[in-house]
Structures are given as structure tokens and as C-alpha cells.
N, C-alpha and C positions, 0 to 999 in steps of 0.2 A: 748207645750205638754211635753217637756222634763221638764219642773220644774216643774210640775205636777207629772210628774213620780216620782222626786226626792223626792220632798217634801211628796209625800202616802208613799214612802221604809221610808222614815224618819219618818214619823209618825208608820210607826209600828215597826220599830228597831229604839227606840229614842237615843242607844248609836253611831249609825253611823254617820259620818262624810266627807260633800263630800266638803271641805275648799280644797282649792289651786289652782294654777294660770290660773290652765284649766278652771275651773269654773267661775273665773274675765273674761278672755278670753270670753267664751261662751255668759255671758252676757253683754260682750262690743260687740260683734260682732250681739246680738240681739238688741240693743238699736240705732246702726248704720243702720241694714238693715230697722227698722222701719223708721227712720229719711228716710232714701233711698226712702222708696214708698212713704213720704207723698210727696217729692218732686219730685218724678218721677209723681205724679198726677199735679202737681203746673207746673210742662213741658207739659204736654199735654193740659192742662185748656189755658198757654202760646199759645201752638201753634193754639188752637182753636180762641182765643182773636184773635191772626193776623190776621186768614184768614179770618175772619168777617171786625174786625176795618181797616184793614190795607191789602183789597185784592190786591194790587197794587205793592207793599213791597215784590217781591218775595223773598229778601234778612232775612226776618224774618219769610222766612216760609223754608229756605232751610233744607237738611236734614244735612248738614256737621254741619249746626249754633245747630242742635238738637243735634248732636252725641258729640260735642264739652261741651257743656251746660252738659248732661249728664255723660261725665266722672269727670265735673270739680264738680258738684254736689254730685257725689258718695264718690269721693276724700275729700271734704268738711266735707261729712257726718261722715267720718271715723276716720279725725282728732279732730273734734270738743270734740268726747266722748273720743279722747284718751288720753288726761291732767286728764281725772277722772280717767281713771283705773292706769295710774300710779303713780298717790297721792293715792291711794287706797279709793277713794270715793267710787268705783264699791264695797263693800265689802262683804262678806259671814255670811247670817243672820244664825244662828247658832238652834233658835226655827222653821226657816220654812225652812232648808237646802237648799237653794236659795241663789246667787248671786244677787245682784243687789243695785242699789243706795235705801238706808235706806229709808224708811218713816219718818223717826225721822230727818233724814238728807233732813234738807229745802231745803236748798241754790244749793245741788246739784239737788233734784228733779224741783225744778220748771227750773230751767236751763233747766233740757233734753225736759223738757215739753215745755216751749217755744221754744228754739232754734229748735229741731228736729220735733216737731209735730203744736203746736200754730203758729209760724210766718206760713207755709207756706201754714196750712189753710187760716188764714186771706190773703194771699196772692192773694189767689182761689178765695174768696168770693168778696174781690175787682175785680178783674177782670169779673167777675161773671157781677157784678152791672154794672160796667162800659160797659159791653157789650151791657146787657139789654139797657144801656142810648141807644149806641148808634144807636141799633133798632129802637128803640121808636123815637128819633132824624130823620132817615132818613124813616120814613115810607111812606113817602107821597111819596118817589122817586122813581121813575122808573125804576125796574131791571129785566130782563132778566129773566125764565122760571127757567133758571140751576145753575143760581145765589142764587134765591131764594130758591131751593133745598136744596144747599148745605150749606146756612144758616141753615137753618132748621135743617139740618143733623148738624152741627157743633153745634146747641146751644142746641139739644137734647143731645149729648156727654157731652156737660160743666155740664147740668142738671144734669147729674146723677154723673159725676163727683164729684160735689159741695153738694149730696146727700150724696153719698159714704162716702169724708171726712167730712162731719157734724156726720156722726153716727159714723164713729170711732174715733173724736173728743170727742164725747158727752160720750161711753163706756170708753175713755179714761183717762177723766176729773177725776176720783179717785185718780190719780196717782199724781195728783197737788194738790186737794182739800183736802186730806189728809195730808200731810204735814203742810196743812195751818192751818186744824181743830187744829192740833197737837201745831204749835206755838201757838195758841191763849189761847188754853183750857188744855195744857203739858198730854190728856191725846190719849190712843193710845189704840184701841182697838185688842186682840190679832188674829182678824180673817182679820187684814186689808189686808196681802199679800196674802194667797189664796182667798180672795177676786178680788182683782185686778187684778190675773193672770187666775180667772175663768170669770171674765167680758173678758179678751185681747182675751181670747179661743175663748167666745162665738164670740165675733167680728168678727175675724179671718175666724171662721166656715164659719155666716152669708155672711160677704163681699166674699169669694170665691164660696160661692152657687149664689151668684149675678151675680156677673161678666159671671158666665158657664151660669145662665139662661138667661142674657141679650146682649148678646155675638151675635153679627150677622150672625158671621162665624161659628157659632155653628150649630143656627138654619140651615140657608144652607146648610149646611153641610147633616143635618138629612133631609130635604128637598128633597135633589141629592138620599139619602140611600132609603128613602122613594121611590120616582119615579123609580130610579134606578131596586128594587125587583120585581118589576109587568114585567118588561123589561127582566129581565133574566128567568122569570116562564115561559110566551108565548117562549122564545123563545128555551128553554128544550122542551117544550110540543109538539112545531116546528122540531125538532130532531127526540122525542119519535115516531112519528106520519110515520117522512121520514123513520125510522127503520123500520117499522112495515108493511109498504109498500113493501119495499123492499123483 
């Protein structure tokens, strides 16, 4: 939403200028925190994969081995992009007042695209499949009422999981295939970056209206709200009634 913002003051004062290292800053710190959730997804798809394949392994399901994983991961995420902003790969597109790795610049775009977004989808989708095997593998066998539950419940998570990052994979894909159109064919169309940054918006939007409507704790929540208001009416009306007596 902020290069958005930038890039409309820019388009209507085309002599302004938002270059400098605040602006590299901003978009290393957005290029990281994306890498950040695809792999804070690729951690939960993990921990879902144990508790299926490996219910016995409490050691691959603890929470220390999660918290561990998670800061070595965020850590990861933050160094990988930080060789580009200070080579100045990260640099300041001048026609769309935006920071960020060039379209025109291959070598760095497909980078952030694999490294940050592609490995740890494909990561997901394996585990994904290998899960699926290993249902499919023991279905003849015999388990337990709250077993089978909690499969369920575990391989409904990966589901949408493995949903989640295929759509923001797939809105995301411009930002690789671009580049590549661009080696091939040397030519570049001038609407490719508010392109790109109006597909990440719409993403963005979409995946956060997801997660609130698919959200369990949500629902229950409005559930309790719900039940809850009938509970407090009777029991005003209980009150009004003792008053009136009185």
C-alpha cells in the first residue's frame, strides 16, 4: 500500500523524488518479510506432515524444535536479501517512484523469486503429496476414533495451506516471468510495475479476508458473542421484572 501511495503522489507531481536509502530499506524489509510468511507457511505444512507421518516422534513435533526453526528461518530470510540492497540491486525506479529489484534486472529478480517465494512453496507441495502417500499407504489400518480426527483436522490445515500458497505463488509469478519475457524479447512494457504491485495488493487483500473467514477461533468466537446476547437480555428483563415488584 505504501508504493502505491508513492508511486499515485509520483504520477501526479512527476518532478518529485522519493530516491534514498530509506526507500532501499523499506523494500528490503518488504522483500524479507514476504520470504518470512512463505516460510512461516512451509513451518506449519512441517509440523502438520509430523503429526500425521511421524505421530510417535514427539521430538518433531515439540514446540522448542518450532520456535528454534522459526527464528533461524526469519534470520535467514533477512540475510539472504541483504547482499542485494548493499550492491544496490534493491534500487530506485525513477519512472514508478518505487524501490525495488528492476524488472529489467534478471538475475536479481529470479533470485528473490526462488529463494524467498518458489523453494518453499515447492517445499509445501512435497510434503503435501508425501502426506497424501502416506494416507493412502495406511488406510486399511486400524486407528483409534481421535486419531482419525485429528488427521482430518491436520490434513484439512495443510489443504488450505497448500491453497493459500499456490494463489499467492500463481499472483506472484509476474514478478519472475517478467524478467524472463524481458531477456528473451529485450522489450518491457511501461505498465509492468504497477502491475505487479496491484496483483501483490489484490493477493494480500484476498489471503487476509481468508485466513479471518476460515479462522476457527474466529468463528467461536462469534459463536460464544452470539449465544452469549440472548443470556444477558433474559437476564436484564430478570432484573427489570425484580424492580418492578419491589
Amino acid at each position: 500500500m505504501d508504493k502505491c501511495i508513492y508511486s499515485i503522489y509520483g504520477y501526479l507531481y512527476p518532478h518529485v523524488s522519493f530516491d534514498g536509502w530509506w526507500c532501499r530499506i523499506k523494500a528490503y524489509l518488504i522483500y524479507s518479510n514476504a520470504g518470512m510468511y512463505f516460510y512461516t507457511v512451509l513451518l506449519q505444512a512441517t509440523y502438520r506432515f509430523s503429526r500425521i507421518v511421524y505421530p510417535t516422534k514427539i521430538k518433531f513435533q515439540s514446540f522448542r524444535l518450532y520456535i528454534l526453526l522459526s527464528i533461524i528461518h526469519t534470520f535467514i530470510n533477512f540475510i539472504q536479501v541483504f547482499p542485494s540492497l548493499i550492491i544496490g540491486e534493491i534500487e530506485y525506479l525513477k519512472n514508478d517512484y518505487v524501490c525495488q529489484f528492476a524488472p529489467t534486472n534478471v538475475s536479481g529478480s529470479l533470485f528473490i523469486c526462488s529463494v524467498a517465494f518458489l523453494f518453499p512453496f515447492i517445499a509445501t507441495i512435497f510434503l503435501y503429496i508425501w502426506t497424501m502417500y502416506h494416507i493412502r499407504k495406511r488406510g486399511g489400518m486400524v486407528i483409534s476414533v481421535n486419531q482419525r480426527i485429528r488427521i482430518r483436522r491436520d490434513m484439512t490445515i495443510m489443504t488450505r495451506l497448500v491453497i493459500l500458497l499456490t494463489f499467492l505463488t500463481t499472483v506472484a509469478a509476474p514478478h519472475g516471468l517478467i524478467p524472463l519475457v524481458y531477456a528473451l524479447t529485450g522489450y518491457m512494457p511501461w505498465w509492468t510495475v504497477p502491475f505487479e504491485w496491484m496483483m501483490t495488493i489484490f493477493a494480500l487483500v484476498l489471503v487476509t479476508t481468508f485466513q479471518v473467514v476460515a479462522s476457527p477461533y474466529l468463528k467461536t468466537l462469534f459463536n460464544r458473542s452470539s449465544h452469549v446476547t440472548p443470556i444477558i437480555t433474559i437476564c436484564n428483563t430478570f432484573q427489570r421484572k425484580a424492580q418492578e415488584i419491589r
